[in-house]
C-alpha positions in Angstrom: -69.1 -6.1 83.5 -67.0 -2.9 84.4 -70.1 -1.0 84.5 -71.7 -3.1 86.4 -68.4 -3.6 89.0 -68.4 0.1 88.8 -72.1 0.6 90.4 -71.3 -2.2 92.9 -68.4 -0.5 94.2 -69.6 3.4 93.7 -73.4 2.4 95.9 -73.4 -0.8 97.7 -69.8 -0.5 99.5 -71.1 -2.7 102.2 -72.1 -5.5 100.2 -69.6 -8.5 99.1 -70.0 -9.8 95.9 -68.3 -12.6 93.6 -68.8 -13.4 90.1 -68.7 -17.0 89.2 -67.9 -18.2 85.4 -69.8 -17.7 82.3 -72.1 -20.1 81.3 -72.6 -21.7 78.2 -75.7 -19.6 77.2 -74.2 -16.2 78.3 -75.6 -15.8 81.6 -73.2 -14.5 84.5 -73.6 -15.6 88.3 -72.8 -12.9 91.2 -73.4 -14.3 94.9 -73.5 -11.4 96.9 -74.1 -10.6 100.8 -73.8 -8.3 103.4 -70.1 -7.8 104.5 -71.7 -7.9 108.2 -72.8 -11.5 107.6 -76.5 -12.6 107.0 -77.8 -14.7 104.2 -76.1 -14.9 100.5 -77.8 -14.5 97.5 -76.8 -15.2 93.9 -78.6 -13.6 90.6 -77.8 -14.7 86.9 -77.0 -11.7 85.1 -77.3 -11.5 81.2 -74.0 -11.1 79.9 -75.1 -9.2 76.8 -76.9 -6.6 78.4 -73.4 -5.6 81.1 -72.3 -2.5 78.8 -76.3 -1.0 79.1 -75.6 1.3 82.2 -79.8 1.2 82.5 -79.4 -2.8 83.2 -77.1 -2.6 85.4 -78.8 0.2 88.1 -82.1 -2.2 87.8 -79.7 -5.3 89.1 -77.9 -2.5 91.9 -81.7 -1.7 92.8 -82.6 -5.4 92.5 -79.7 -6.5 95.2 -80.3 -3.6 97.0 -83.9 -4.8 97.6 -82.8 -8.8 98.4 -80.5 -7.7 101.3 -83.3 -5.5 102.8 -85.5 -8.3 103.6 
């Protein structure tokens, strides 16, 4: 998850996010947004795969390309 919180904070520094508990078959939740307003998203991340620096630019690309619609 640090990698992950890392990227977030290092290329999207206009973007809020919040991660919401683990669930019971590893998967993360992040709801995250524009800090300007607009519409919220929220992705399920795999938990396993937060230490793979390769997963985690593909999920920064990925909310990158939700908040541009």
């Amino acid at each position: 998850m640090l990698a992950l919180t890392h990227q977030l904070e290092s290329r999207l520094q206009n973007v809020s996010y919040l991660f919401g508990p683990l669930t019971p078959d590893g998967a993360l939740p992040i709801q995250f947004g524009d800090r300007s307003g607009g519409p919220r998203f929220t992705l399920m991340l795999d938990s396993g795969r937060l230490r793979d620096a390769g997963y985690c630019e593909s999920q920064v690309a990925q909310i990158r390309q939700l908040l541009k619609r």
